[in-house]
C-alpha positions, 0 to 999 in steps of 0.5 A: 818901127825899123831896127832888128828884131828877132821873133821869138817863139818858146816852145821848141825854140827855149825848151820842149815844145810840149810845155804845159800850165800847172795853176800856182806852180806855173809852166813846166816841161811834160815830156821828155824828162830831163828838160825845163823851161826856157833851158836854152835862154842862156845860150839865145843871150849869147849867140845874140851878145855880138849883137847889141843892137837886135831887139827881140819881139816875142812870137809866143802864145805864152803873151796870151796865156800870161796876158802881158809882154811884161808878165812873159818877158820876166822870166828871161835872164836879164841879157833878153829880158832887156832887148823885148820891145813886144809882142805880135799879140797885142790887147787891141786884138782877137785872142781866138783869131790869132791864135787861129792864124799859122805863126808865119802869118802871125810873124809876117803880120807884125812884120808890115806893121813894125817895118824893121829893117832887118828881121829874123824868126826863131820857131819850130813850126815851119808851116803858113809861112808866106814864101816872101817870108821863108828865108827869115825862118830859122827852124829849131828842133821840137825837143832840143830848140835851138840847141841842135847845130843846125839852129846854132848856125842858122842863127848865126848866120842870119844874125850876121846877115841881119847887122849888114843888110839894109832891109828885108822886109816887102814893105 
């Protein structure tokens, strides 16, 4: 409850979005060649460095597929791995319902459940966002994630944002 937090999405956010499982070798980027998973993770460490105080909530079907925050939040570098606190996936719920739900519903729904005092979401998927919910969206590019400028300075910005305002959530 309260704090910051940052959600944080995967696919097209650290890497790719299209990102597929091969059993006994684990995720791998499909297309386009050239990339690998969770490329972008150092750059996310350091944007977010400034910032020791924002937690990070995973918002990835990655949780679902890996069956534990635990399992998915292994696989960051130490800088994130350490600031996950969760995820908006949790065992008491329905895999198939949720992952029926838009993200922004999803995002939202732990949202009201976390009540942080500041909170901002990284995602390439733009859509089923409640319009109260909008101006916390930092869209990423579905190939370059976070890598594009306008990411870099969205984060930048909202991070910012996020260590001076005292909340931003309807509850």
């Amino acid at each position: 409850m309260g704090g910051r937090i940052l959600y944080l999405d995967f696919d097209g956010v650290l890497h790719p979005e299209d990102v597929w499982r091969r059993p006994g070798t684990g995720p791998y980027v499909a297309t386009p060649p050239g990339h690998v998973v969770l490329e972008h993770a150092r750059l996310l460490a350091d944007l977010l460095a400034p910032y020791p105080d924002v937690r990070i909530v995973l918002s990835t079907n990655w949780v679902i597929v890996y069956g534990s925050v635990r399992k998915v939040a292994h696989r960051l570098p130490d800088g994130l791995r350490a600031r996950v606190i969760g995820a908006t996936f949790h065992r008491d719920m329905d895999a198939s319902l949720f992952r029926a739900m838009p993200r922004g519903l999803q995002v939202c729904a732990d949202v009201i459940r976390r009540r942080p005092e500041a909170w901002l979401s990284l995602d390439d998927d733009g859509h089923g966002w409640p319009d109260w919910a909008k101006g916390h969206l930092v869209l990423t590019d579905p190939v370059l994630g976070i890598a594009v400028p306008a990411a870099i300075a969205g984060l930048k910005a909202g991070l910012a944002g996020m260590a001076t305002e005292d909340a931003r959530h309807p509850v």
